[in-house]
N, C-alpha and C positions, 0 to 999 in steps of 0.2 A: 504494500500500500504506500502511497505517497504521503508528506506531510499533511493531508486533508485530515479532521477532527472524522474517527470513525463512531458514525452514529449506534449506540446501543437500542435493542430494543427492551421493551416495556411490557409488562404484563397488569393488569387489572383484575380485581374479583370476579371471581365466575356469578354471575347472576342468580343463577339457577343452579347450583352444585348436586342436589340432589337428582336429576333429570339427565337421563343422556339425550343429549341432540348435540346434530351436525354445524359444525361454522366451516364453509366453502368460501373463500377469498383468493379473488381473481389479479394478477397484476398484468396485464396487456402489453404493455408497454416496456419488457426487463429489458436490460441491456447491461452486457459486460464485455471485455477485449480476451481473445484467443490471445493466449501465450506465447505460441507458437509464429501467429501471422502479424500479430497486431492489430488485427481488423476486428473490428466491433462486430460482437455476436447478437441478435435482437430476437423473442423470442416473449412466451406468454408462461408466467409461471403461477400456477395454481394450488392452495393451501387448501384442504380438509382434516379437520381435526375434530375428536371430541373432546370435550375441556371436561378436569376436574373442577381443581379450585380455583384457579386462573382462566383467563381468556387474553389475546395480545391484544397491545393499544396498537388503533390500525394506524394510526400517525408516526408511532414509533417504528411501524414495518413500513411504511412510505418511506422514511429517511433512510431506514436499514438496508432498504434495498437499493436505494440511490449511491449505497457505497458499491455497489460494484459496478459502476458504468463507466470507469476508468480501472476497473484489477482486470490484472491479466489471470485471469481461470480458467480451468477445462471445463466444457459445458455439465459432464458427470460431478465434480467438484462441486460447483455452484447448489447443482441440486443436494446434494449430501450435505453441504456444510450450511443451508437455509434448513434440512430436518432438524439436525444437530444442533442447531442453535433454539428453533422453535422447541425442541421436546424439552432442552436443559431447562426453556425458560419457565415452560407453562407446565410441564407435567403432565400429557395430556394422556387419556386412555389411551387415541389412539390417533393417527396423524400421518397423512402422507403428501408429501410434495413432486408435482408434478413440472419438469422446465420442458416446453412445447418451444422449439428454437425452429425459427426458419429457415427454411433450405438457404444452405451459402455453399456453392460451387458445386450443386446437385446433389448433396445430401442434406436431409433433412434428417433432425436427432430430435428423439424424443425422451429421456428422461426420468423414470420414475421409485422414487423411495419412499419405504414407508416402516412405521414400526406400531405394536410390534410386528417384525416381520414376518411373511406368513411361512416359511421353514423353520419357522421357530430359533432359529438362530439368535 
C-alpha cells in the first residue's frame, strides 16, 4: 500500500440477534490494479452474510473498499482477504464473498469464498 490512510472497517449491533436473516450487499463499481500488469482490474463484488451480534457499517465498507483501487492484488486475493476481514470483524454464522471481474484480455474471472466452508475445512 502507499502512504494513503488505510481505511478500517466498522461493525454495528446486530438488530435482531436472535433471528437468522440474510444481508446481501452489492459493490458494482470494485476496482483494484493487477500486480502483474498494472492495469486496473474493474469488477462487481458481492457480500452475503448472516450476522450474529454484529452487522458492518456500510460507510465503513464504502471507504474499505476504496482502498484497493490503487493495491496491486491478485483478483483470488482481493476476494479472500475482503472474507477475512468481514468474518474477523462481524463474526458472522455465515458469509460469502463473491469478486465478478470483467473480462480483460478475454478472460473473465469469477471468484468465490465462503465460510464456513462447505468441505468442512
Amino acid at each position: 500500500m502507499t502512504n494513503k490512510e488505510w481505511h478500517e472497517l466498522e461493525a454495528a449491533p446486530n438488530p435482531s440477534p436472535g433471528r437468522d436473516y440474510t444481508v446481501e450487499i452489492a459493490v458494482p463499481e470494485f476496482t483494484c490494479v493487477c500486480p502483474r500488469t498494472g492495469l486496473p482490474d474493474f469488477g462487481t463484488i458481492r457480500i452475503r452474510y448472516i450476522p450474529d451480534k454484529k452487522i458492518v457499517e456500510l460507510k465503513s465498507l464504502k471507504y474499505y473498499i476504496l482502498n484497493y483501487r490503487d493495491l496491486g492484488i491478485f483478483q483470488e486475493a482481493v476476494n479472500n482477504r475482503i472474507l477475512d476481514d468481514l468474518k474477523e470483524l462481524l463474526r458472522p454464522r455465515m458469509i460469502e464473498v463473491v469478486a465478478d471481474f470483467n473480462a480483460r484480455g478475454g478472460i473473465k474471472t469469477v471468484v468465490t469464498s465462503r465460510w464456513p466452508e462447505e468441505n468442512g475445512r
